[in-house]
Structure formats: structure tokens, C-alpha cells
C-alpha positions in Angstrom: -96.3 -28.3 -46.1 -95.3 -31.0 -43.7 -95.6 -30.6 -40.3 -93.2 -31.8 -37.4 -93.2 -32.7 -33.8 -91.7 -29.5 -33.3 -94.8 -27.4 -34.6 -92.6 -26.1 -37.8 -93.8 -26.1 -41.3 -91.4 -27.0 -44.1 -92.3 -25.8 -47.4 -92.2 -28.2 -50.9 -88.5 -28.0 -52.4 -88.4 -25.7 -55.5 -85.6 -24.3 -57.7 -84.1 -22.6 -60.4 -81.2 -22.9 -62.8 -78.7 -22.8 -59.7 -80.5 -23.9 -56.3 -83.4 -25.8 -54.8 -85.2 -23.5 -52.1 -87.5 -24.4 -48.9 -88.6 -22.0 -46.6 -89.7 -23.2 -42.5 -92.6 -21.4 -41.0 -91.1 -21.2 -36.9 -93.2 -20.5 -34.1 -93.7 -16.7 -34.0 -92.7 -17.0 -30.0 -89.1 -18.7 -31.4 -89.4 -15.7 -34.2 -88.6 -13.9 -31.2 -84.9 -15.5 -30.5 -84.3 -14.7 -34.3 -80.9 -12.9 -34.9 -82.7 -9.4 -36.0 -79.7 -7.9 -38.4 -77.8 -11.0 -39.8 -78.2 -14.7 -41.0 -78.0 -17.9 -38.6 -75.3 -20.2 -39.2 -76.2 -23.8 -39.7 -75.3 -24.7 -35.9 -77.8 -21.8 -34.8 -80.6 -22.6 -37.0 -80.1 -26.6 -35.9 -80.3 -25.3 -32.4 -84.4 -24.1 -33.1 -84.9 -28.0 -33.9 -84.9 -27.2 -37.6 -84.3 -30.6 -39.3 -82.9 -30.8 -43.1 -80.4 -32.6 -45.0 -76.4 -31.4 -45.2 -76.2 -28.6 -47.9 -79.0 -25.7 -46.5 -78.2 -22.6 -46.0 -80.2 -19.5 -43.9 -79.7 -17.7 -47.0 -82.4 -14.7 -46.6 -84.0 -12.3 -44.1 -87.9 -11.6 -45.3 -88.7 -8.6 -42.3 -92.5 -8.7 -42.9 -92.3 -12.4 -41.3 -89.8 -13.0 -39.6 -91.0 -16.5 -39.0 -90.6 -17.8 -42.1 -87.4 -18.8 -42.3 -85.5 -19.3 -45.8 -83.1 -21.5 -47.0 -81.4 -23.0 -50.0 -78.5 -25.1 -51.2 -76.8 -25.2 -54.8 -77.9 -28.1 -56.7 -75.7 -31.0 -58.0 -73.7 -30.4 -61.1 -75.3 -32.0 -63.7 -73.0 -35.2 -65.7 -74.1 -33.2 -69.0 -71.6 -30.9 -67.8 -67.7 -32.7 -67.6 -65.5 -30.2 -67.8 -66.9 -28.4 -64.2 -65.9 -29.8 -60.6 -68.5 -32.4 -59.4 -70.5 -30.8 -56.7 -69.2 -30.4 -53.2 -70.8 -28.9 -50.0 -68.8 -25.5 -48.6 -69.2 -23.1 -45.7 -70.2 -20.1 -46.4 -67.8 -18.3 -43.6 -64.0 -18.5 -44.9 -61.5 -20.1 -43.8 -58.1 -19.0 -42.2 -56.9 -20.1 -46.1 -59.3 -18.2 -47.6 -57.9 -14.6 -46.4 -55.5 -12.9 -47.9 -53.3 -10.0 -45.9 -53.3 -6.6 -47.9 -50.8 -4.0 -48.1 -52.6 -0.4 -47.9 -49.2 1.1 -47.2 
């Protein structure tokens, strides 16, 4: 793990088939400024002084410890593969676009 200024640890990279993972040991006294019930959003997490590339994403709560923080981001689409979209970063919150009004009437 590699330490930084800030007194985080940042795990080795890993993946599987569809992502590469990292988790960040935090400060259990920042654990404590943690949204309890819901994932951070990239500006929140950024606001800890967690550092890491475009792409991550708070994916997973682990409640044991809450100061390991875990994140991951899809990996690029292999040039084996033609016929798919070539990779592209997204938000994970929709947008306006994305919604679609329903008729329950």
C-alpha cells in the first residue's frame, strides 16, 4: 500500500473480467464524516483529500470498517472486441435525459 501526505492508504489495483478495484484505508477520525446509509459521489469523496485518476467510483459500503473505503472503475474495452463502443467514462447519477415520465393513470 502506498502511503500519502494525507495519512491514507491506497491499496494495489486488482480486477476481474469487468473492472479494476482499489480500496483507501481513511483515518478512522474522517471514518466519522462518512455518509452512514448511502455512497459518496466523486466531489464528496475528493473533498476527504482522496486522490485517483478520472474513472473511480465509491462503489461499496463494507460496515465492519467503515474506513476502508472502496472503489472501482470499468476497464477499457479491449481492440479484440470491434463491434462494442470504445470505452467512455459516465456518471453514475442520470441525467435530466435519462428519465423518462410514466403514465400510472
Amino acid at each position: 500500500m502506498t502511503t500519502r501526505p494525507n495519512k491514507f492508504f491506497y491499496s494495489a489495483r486488482y480486477q476481474d473480467n469487468e473492472y479494476e478495484y482499489r480500496h483507501v484505508h481513511i483515518t478512522k477520525e474522517a471514518s466519522k464524516r462518512i455518509p452512514k446509509n448511502r455512497l459518496m459521489s466523486e466531489t464528496e469523496w475528493r473533498s476527504f483529500g482522496i486522490q485517483q485518476s478520472i474513472g473511480w467510483v465509491h462503489y461499496m459500503i463494507h460496515r465492519p470498517e467503515r474506513h476502508v473505503l472502496l472503489f472501482r472503475r470499468p476497464l477499457p474495452r479491449s481492440s479484440a472486441q470491434p463491434n462494442q463502443p470504445p470505452f467512455q467514462l459516465t456518471s453514475s447519477a442520470p441525467s435530466a435525459n435519462d428519465r423518462q415520465q410514466v403514465d400510472v393513470s
